[in-house]
PDBQT receptor file of N, H, CA, C and O in Angstrom, charges set to zero:
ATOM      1  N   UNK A   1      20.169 -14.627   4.143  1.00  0.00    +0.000 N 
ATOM      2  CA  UNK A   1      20.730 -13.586   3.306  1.00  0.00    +0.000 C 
ATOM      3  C   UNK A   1      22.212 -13.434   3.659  1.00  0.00    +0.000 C 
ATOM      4  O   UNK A   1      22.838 -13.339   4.715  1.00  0.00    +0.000 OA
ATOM      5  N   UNK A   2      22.407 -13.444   2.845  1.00  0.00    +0.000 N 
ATOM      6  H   UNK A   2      21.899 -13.522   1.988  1.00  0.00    +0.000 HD
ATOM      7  CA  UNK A   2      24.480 -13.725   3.107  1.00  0.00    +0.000 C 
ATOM      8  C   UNK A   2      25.053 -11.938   3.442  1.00  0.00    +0.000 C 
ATOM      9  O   UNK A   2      24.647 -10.972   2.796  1.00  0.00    +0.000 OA
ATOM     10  N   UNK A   3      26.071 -11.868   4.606  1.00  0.00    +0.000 N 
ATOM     11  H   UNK A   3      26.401 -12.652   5.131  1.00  0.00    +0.000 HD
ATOM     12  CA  UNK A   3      26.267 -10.403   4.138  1.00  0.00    +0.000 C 
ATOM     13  C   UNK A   3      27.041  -9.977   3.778  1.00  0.00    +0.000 C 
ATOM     14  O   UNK A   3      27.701 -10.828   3.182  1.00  0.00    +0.000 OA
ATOM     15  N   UNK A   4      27.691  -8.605   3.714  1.00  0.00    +0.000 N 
ATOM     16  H   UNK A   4      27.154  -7.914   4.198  1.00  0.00    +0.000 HD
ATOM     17  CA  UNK A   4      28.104  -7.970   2.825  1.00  0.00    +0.000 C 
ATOM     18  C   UNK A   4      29.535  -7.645   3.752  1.00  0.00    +0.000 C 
ATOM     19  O   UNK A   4      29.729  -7.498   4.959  1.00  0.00    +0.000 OA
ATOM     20  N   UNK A   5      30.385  -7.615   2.590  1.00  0.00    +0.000 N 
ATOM     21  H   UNK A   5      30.227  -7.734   1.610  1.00  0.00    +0.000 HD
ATOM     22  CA  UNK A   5      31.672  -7.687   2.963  1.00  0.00    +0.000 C 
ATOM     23  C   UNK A   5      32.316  -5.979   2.264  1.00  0.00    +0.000 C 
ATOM     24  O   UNK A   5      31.706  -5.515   1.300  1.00  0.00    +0.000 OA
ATOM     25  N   UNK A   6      33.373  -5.293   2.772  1.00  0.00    +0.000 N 
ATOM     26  H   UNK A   6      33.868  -5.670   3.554  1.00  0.00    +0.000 HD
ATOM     27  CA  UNK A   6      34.151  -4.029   2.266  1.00  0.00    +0.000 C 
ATOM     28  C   UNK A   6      33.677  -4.169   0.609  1.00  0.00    +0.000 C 
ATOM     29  O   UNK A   6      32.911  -3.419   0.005  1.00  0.00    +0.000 OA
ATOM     30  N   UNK A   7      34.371  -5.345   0.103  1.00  0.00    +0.000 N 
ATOM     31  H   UNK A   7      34.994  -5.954   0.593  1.00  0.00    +0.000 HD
ATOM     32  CA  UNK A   7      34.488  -5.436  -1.229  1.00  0.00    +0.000 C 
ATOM     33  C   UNK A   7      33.329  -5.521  -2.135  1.00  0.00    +0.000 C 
ATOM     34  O   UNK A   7      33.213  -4.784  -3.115  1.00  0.00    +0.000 OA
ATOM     35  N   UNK A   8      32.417  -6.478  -1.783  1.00  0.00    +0.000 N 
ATOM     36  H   UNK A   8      32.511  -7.076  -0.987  1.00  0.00    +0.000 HD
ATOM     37  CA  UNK A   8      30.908  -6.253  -1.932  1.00  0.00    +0.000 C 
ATOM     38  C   UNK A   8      30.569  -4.650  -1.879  1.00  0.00    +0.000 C 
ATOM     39  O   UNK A   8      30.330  -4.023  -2.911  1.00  0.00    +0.000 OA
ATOM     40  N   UNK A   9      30.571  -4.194  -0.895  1.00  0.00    +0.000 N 
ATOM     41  H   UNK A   9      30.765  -4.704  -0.057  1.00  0.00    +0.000 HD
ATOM     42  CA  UNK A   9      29.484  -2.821  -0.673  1.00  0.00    +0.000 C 
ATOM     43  C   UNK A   9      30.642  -1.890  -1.806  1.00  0.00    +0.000 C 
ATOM     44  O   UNK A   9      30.102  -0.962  -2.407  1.00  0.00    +0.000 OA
ATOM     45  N   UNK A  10      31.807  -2.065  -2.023  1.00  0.00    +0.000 N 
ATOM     46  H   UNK A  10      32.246  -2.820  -1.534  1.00  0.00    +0.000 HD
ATOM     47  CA  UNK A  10      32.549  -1.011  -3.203  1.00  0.00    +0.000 C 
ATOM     48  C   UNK A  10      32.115  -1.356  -4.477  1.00  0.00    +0.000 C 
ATOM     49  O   UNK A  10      31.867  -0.500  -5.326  1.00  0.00    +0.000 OA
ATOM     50  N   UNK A  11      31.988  -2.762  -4.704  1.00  0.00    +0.000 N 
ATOM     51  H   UNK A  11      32.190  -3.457  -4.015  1.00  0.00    +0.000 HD
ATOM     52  CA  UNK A  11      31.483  -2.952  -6.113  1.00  0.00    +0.000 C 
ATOM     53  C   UNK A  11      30.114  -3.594  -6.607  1.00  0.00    +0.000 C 
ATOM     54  O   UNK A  11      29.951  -4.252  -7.635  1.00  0.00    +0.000 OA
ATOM     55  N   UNK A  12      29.266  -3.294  -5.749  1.00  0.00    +0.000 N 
ATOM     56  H   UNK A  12      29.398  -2.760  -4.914  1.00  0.00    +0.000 HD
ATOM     57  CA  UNK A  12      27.635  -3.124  -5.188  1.00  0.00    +0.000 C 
ATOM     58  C   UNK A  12      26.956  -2.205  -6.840  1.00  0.00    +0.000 C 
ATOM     59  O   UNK A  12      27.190  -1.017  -7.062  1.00  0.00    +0.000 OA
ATOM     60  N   UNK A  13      26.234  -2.998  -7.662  1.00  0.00    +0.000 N 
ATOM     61  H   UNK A  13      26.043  -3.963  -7.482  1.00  0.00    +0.000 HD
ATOM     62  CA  UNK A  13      25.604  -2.108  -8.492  1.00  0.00    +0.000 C 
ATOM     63  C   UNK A  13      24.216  -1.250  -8.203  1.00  0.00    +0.000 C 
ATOM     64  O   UNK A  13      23.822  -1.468  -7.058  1.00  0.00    +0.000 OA
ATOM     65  N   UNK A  14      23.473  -0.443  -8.849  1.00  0.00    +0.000 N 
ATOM     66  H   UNK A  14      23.793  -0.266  -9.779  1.00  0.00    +0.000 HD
ATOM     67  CA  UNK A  14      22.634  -0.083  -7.939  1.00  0.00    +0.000 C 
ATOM     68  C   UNK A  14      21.583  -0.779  -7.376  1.00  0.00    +0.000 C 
ATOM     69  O   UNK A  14      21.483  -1.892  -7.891  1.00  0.00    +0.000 OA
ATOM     70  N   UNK A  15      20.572  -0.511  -6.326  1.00  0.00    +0.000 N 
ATOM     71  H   UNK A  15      20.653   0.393  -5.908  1.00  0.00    +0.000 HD
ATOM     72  CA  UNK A  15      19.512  -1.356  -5.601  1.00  0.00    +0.000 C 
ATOM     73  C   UNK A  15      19.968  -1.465  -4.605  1.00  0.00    +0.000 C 
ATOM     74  O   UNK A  15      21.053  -1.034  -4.214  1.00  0.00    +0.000 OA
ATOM     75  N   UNK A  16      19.135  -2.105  -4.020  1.00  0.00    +0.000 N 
ATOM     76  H   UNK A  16      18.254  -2.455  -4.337  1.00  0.00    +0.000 HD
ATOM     77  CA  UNK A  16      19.136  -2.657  -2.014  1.00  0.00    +0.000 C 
ATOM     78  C   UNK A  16      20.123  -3.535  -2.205  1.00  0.00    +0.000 C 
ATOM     79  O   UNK A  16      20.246  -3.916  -3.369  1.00  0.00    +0.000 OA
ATOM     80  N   UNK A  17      20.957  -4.028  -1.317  1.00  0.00    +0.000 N 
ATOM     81  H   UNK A  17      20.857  -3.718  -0.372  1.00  0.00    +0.000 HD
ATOM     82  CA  UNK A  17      21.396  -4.624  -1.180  1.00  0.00    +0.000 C 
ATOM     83  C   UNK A  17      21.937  -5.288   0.692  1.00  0.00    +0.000 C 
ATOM     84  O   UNK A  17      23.014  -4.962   1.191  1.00  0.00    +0.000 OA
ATOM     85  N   UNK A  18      20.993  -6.135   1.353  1.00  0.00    +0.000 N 
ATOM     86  H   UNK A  18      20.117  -6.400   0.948  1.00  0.00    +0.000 HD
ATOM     87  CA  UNK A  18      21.048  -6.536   2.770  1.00  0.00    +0.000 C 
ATOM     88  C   UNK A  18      21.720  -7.321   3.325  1.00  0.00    +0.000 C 
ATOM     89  O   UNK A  18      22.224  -8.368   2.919  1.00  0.00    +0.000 OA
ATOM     90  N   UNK A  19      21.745  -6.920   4.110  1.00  0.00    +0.000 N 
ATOM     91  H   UNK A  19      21.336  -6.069   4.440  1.00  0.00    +0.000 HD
ATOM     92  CA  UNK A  19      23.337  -7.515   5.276  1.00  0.00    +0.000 C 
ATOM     93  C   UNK A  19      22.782  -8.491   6.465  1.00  0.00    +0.000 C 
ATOM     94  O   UNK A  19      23.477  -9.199   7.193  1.00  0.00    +0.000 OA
ATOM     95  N   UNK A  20      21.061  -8.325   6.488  1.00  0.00    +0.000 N 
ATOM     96  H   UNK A  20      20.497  -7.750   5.897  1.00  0.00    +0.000 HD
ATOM     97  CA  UNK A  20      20.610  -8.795   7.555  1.00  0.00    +0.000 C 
ATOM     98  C   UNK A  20      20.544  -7.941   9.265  1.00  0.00    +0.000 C 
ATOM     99  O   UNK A  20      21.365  -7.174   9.771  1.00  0.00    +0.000 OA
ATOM    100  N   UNK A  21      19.415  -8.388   9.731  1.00  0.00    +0.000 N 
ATOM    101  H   UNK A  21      18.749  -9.011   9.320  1.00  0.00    +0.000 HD
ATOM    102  CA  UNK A  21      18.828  -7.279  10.508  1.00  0.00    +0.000 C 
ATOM    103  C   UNK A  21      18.508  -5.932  10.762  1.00  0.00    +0.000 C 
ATOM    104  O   UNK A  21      18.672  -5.113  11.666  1.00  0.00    +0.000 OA
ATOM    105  N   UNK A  22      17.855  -6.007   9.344  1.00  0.00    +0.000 N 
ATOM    106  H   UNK A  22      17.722  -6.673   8.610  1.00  0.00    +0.000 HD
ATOM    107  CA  UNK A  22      17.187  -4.808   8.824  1.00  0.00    +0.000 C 
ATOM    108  C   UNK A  22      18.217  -3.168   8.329  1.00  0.00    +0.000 C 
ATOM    109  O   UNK A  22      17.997  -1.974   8.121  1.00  0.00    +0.000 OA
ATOM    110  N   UNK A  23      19.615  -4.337   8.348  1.00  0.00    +0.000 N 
ATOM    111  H   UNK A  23      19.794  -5.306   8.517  1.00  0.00    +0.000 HD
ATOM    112  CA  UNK A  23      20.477  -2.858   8.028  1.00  0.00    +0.000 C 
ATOM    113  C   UNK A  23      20.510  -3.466   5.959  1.00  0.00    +0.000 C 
ATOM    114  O   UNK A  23      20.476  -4.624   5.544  1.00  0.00    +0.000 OA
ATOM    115  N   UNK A  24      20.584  -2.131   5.113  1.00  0.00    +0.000 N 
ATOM    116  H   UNK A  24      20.612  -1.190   5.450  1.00  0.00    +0.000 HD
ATOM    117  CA  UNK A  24      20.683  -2.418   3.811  1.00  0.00    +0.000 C 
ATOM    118  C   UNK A  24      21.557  -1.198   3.415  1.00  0.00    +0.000 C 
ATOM    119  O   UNK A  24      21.504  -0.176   4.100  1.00  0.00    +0.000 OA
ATOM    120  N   UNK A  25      22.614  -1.306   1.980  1.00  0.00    +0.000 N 
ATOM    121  H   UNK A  25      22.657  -2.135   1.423  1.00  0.00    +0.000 HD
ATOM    122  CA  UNK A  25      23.523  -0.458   1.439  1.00  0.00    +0.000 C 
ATOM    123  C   UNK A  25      22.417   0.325   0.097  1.00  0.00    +0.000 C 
ATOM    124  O   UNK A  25      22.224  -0.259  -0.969  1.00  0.00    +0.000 OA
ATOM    125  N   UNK A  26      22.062   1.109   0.281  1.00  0.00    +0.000 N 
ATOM    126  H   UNK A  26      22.219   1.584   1.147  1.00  0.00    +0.000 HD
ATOM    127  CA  UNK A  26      21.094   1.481  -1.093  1.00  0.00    +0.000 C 
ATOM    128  C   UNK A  26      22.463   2.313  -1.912  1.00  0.00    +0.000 C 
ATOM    129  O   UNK A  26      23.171   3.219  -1.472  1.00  0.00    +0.000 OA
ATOM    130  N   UNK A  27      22.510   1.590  -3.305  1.00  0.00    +0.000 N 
ATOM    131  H   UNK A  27      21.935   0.854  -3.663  1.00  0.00    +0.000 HD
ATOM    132  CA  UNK A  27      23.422   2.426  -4.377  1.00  0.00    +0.000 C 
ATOM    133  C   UNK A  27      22.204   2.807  -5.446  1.00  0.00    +0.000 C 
ATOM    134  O   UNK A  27      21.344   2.211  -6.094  1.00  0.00    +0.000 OA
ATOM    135  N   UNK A  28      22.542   3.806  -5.286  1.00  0.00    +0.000 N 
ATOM    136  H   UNK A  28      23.241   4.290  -4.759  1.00  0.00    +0.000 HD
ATOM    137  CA  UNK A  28      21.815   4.664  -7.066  1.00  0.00    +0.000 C 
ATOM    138  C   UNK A  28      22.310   4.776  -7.859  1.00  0.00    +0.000 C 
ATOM    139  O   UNK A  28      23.506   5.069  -7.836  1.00  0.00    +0.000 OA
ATOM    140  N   UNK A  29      21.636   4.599  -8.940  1.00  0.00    +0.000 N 
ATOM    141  H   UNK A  29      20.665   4.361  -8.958  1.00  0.00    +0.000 HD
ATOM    142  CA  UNK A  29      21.989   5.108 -10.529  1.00  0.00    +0.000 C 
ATOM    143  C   UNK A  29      23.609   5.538 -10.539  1.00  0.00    +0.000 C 
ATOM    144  O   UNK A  29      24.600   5.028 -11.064  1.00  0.00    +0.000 OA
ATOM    145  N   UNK A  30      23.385   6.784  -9.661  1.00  0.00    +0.000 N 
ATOM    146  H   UNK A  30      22.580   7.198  -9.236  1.00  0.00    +0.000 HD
ATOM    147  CA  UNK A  30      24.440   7.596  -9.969  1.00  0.00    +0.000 C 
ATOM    148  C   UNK A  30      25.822   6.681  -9.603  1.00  0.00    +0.000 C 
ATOM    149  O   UNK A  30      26.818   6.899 -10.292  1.00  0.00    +0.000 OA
ATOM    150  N   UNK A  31      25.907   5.567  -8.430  1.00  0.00    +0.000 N 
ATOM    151  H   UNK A  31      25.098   5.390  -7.869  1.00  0.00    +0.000 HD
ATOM    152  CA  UNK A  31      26.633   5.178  -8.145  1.00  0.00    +0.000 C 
ATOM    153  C   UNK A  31      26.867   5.634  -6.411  1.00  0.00    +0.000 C 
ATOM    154  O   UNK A  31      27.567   4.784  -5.862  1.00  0.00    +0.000 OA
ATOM    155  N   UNK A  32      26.578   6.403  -5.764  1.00  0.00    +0.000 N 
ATOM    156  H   UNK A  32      26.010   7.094  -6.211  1.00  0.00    +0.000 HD
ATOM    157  CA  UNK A  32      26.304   7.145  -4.713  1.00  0.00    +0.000 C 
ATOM    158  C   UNK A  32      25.672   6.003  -3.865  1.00  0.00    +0.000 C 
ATOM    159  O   UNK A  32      24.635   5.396  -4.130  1.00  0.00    +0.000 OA
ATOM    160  N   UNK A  33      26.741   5.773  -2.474  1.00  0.00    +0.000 N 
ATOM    161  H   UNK A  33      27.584   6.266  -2.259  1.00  0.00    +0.000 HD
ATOM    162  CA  UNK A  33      26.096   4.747  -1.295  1.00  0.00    +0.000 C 
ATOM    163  C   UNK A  33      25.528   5.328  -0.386  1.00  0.00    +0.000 C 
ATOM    164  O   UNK A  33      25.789   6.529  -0.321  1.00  0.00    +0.000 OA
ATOM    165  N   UNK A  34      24.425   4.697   0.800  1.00  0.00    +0.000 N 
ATOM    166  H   UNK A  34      24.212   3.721   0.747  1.00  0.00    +0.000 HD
ATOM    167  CA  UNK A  34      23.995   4.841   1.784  1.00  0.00    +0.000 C 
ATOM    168  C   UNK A  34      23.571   3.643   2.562  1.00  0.00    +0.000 C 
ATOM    169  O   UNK A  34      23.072   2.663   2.009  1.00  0.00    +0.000 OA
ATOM    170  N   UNK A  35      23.759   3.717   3.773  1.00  0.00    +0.000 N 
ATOM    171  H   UNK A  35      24.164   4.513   4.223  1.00  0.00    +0.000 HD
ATOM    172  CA  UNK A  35      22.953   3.024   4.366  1.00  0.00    +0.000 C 
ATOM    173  C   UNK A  35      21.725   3.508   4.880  1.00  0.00    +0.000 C 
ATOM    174  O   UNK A  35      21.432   4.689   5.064  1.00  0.00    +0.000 OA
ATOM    175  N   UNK A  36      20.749   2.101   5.184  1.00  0.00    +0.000 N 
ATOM    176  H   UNK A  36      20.987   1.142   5.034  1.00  0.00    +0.000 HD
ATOM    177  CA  UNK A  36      19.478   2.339   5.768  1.00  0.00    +0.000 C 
ATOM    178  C   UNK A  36      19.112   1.243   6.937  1.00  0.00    +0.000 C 
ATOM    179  O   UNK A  36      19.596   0.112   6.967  1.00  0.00    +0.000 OA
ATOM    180  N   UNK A  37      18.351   1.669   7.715  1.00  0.00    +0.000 N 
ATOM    181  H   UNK A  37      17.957   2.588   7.690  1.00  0.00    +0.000 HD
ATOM    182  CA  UNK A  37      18.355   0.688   8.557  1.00  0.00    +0.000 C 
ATOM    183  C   UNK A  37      16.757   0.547   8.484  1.00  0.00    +0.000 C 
ATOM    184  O   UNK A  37      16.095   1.464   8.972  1.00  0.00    +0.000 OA
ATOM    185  N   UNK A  38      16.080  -0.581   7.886  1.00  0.00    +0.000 N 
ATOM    186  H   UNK A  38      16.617  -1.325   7.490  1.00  0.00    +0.000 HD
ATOM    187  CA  UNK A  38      14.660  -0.304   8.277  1.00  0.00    +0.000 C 
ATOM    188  C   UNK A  38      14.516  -1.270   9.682  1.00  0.00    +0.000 C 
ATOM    189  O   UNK A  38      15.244  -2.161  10.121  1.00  0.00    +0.000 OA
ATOM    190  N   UNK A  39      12.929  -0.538  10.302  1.00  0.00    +0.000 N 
ATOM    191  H   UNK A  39      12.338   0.185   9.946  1.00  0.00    +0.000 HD
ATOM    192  CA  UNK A  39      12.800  -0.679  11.276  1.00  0.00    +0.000 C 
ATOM    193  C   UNK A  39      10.998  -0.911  11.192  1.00  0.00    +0.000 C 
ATOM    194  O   UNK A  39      10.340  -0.906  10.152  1.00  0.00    +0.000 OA
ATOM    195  N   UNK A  40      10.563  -1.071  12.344  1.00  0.00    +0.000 N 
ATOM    196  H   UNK A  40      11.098  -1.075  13.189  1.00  0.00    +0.000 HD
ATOM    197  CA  UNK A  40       8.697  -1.533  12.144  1.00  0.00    +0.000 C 
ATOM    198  C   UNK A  40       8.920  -0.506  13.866  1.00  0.00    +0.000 C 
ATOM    199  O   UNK A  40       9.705  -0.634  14.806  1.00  0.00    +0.000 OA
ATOM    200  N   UNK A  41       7.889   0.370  13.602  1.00  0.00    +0.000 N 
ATOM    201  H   UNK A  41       7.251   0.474  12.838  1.00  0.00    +0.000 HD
ATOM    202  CA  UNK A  41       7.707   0.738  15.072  1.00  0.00    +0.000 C 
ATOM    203  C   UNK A  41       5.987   1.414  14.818  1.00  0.00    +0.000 C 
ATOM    204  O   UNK A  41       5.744   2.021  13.775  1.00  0.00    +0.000 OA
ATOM    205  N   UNK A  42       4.891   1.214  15.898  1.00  0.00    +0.000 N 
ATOM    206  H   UNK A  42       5.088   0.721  16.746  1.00  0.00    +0.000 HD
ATOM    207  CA  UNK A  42       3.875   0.770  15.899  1.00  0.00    +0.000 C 
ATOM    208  C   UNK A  42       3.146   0.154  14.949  1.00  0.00    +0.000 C 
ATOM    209  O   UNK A  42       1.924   0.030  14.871  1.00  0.00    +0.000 OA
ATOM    210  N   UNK A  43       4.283  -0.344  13.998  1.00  0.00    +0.000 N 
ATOM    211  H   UNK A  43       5.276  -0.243  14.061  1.00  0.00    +0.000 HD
ATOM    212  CA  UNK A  43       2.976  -1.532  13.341  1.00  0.00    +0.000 C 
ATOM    213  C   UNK A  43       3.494  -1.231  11.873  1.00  0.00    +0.000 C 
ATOM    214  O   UNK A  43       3.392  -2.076  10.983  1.00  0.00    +0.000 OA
ATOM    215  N   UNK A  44       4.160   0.254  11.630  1.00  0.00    +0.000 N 
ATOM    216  H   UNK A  44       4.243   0.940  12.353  1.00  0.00    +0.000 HD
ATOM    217  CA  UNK A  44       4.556   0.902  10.736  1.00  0.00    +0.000 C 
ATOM    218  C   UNK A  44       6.160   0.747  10.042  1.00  0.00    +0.000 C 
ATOM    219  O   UNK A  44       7.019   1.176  10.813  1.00  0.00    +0.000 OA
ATOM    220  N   UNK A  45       6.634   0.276   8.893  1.00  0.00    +0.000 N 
ATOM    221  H   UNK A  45       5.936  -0.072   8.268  1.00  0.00    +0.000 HD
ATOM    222  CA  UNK A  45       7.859   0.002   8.235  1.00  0.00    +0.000 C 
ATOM    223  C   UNK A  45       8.143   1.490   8.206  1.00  0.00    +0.000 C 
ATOM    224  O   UNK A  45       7.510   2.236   7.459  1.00  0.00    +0.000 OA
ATOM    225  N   UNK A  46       9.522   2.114   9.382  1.00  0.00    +0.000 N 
ATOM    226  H   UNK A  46      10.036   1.508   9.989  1.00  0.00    +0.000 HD
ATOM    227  CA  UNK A  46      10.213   3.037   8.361  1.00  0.00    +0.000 C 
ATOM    228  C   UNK A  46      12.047   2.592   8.502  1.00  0.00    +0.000 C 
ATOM    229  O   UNK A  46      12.728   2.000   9.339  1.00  0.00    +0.000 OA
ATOM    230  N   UNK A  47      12.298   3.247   7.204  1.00  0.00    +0.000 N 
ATOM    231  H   UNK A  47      11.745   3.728   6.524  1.00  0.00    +0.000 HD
ATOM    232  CA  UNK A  47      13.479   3.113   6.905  1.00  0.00    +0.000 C 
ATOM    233  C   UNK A  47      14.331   4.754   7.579  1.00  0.00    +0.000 C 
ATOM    234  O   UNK A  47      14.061   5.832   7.051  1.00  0.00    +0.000 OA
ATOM    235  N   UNK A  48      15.234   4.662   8.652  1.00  0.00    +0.000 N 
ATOM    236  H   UNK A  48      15.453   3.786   9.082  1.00  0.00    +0.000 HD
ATOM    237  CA  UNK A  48      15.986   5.237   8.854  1.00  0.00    +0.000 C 
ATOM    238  C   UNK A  48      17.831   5.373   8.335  1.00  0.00    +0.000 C 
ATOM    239  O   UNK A  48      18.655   4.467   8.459  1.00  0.00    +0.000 OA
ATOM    240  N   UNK A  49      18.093   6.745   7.763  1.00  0.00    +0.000 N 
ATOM    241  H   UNK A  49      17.424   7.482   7.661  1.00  0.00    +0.000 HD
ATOM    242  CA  UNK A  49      19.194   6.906   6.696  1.00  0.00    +0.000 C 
ATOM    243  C   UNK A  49      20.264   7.346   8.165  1.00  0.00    +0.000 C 
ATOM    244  O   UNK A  49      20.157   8.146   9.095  1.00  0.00    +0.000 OA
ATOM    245  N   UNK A  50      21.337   6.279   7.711  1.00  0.00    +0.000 N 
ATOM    246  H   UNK A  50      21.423   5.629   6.955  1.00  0.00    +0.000 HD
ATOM    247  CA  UNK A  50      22.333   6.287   8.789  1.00  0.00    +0.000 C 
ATOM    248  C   UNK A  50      24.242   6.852   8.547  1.00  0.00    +0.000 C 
ATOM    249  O   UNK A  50      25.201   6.964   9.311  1.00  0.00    +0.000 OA
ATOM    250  N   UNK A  51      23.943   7.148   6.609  1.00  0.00    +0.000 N 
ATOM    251  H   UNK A  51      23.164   7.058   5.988  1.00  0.00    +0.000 HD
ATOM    252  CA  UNK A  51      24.509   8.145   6.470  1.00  0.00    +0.000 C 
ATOM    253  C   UNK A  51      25.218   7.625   5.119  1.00  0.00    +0.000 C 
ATOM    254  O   UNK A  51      24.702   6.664   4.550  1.00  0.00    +0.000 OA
ATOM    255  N   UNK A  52      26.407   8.231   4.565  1.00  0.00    +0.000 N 
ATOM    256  H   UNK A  52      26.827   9.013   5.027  1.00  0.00    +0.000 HD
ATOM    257  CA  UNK A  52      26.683   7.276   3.124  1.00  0.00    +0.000 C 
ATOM    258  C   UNK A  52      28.120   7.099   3.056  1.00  0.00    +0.000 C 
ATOM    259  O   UNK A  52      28.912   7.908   3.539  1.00  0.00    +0.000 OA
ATOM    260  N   UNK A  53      28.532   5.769   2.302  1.00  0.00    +0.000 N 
ATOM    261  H   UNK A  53      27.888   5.112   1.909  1.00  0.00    +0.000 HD
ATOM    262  CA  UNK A  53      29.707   5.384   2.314  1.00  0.00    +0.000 C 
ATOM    263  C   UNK A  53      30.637   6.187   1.484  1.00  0.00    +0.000 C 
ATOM    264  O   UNK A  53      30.141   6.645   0.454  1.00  0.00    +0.000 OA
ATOM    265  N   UNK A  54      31.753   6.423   1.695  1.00  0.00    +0.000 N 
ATOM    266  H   UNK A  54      32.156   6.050   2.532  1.00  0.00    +0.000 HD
ATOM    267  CA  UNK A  54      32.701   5.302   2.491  1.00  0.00    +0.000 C 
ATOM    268  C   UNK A  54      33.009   6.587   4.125  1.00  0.00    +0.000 C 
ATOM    269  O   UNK A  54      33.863   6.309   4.966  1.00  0.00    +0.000 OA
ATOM    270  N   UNK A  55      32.386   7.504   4.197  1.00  0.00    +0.000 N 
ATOM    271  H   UNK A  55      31.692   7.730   3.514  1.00  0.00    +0.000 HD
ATOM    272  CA  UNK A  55      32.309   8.388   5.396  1.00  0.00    +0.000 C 
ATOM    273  C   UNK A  55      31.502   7.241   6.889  1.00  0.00    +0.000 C 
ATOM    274  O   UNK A  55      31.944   7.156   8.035  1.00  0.00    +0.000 OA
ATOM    275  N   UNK A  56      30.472   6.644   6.409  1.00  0.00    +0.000 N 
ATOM    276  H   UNK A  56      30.114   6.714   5.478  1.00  0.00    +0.000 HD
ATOM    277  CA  UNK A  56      29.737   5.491   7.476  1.00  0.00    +0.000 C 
ATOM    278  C   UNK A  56      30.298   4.456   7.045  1.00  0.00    +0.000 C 
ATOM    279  O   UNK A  56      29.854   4.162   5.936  1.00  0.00    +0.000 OA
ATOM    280  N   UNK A  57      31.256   3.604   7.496  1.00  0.00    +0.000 N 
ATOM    281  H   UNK A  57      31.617   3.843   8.397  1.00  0.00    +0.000 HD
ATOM    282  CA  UNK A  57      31.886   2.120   6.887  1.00  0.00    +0.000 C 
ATOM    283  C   UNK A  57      31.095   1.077   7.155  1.00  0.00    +0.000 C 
ATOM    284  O   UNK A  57      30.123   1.460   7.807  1.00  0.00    +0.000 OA
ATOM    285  N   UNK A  58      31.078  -0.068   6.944  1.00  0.00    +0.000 N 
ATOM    286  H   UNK A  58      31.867  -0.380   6.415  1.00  0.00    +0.000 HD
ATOM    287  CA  UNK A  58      30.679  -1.128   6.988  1.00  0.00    +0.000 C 
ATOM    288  C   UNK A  58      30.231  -1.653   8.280  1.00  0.00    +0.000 C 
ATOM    289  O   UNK A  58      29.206  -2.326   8.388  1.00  0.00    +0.000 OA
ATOM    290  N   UNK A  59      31.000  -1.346   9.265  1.00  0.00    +0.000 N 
ATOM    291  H   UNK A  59      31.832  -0.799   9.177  1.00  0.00    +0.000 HD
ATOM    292  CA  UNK A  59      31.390  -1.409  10.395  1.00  0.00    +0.000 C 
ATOM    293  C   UNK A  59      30.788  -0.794  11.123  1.00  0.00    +0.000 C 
ATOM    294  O   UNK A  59      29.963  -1.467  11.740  1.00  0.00    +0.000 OA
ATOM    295  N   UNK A  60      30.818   0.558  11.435  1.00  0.00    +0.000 N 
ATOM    296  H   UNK A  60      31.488   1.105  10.934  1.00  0.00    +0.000 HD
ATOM    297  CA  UNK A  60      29.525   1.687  11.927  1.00  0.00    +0.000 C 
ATOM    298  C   UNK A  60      28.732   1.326  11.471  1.00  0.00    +0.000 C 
ATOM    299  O   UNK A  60      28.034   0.786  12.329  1.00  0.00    +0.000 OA
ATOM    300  N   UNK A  61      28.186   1.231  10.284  1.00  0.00    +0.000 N 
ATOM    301  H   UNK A  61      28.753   1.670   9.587  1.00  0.00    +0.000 HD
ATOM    302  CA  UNK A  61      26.678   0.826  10.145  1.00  0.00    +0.000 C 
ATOM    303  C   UNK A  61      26.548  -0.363  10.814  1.00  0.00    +0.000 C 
ATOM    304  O   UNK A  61      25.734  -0.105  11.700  1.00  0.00    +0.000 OA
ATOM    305  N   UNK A  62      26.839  -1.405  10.905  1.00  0.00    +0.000 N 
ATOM    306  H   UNK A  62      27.500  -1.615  10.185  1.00  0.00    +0.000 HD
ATOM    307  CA  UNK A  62      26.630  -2.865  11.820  1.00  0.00    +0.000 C 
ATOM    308  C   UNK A  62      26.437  -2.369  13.190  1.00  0.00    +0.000 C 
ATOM    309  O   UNK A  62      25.574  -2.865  13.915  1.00  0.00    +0.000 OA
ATOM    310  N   UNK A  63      27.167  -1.456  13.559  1.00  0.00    +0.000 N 
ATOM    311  H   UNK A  63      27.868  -1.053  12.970  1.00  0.00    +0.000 HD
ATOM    312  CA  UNK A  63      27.429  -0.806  15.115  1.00  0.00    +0.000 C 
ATOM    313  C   UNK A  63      26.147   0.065  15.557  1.00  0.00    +0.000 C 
ATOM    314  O   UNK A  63      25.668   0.164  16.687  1.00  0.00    +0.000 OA
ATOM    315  N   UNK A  64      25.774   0.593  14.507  1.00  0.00    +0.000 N 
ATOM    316  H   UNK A  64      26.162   0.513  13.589  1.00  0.00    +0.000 HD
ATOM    317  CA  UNK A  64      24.639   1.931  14.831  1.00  0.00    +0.000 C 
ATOM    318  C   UNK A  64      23.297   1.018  14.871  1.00  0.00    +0.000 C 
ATOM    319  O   UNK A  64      22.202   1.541  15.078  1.00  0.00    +0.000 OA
TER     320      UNK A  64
């Protein structure tokens, strides 16, 4: 999965969109970013919200 670059995640339409190792940019409808980081912990997929762009950059999210 190829990842995502500044310019990518600004002109990102809506849907998932993954960067690899379980970090993803979710854009909505509205146009409104976030990241998510999913994760598997006892056996269980959850997705933890790590906050929304352009306040969490590209960068922090890779970091967090």
């Amino acid at each position: 999965m190829p990842k995502l670059t500044e310019l990518k995640v600004k002109n990102a339409k809506a849907g998932r969109h993954g960067d690899g190792g379980g970090l993803y940019l979710e854009v909505k409808p509205s146009g409104a970013r976030s990241w998510i980081l999913r994760v598997q912990h006892q056996g269980r997929r959850q997705d933890i919200g790590l906050g929304g762009y352009p306040v969490v950059t590209l960068a922090d999210a890779r970091e967090a």
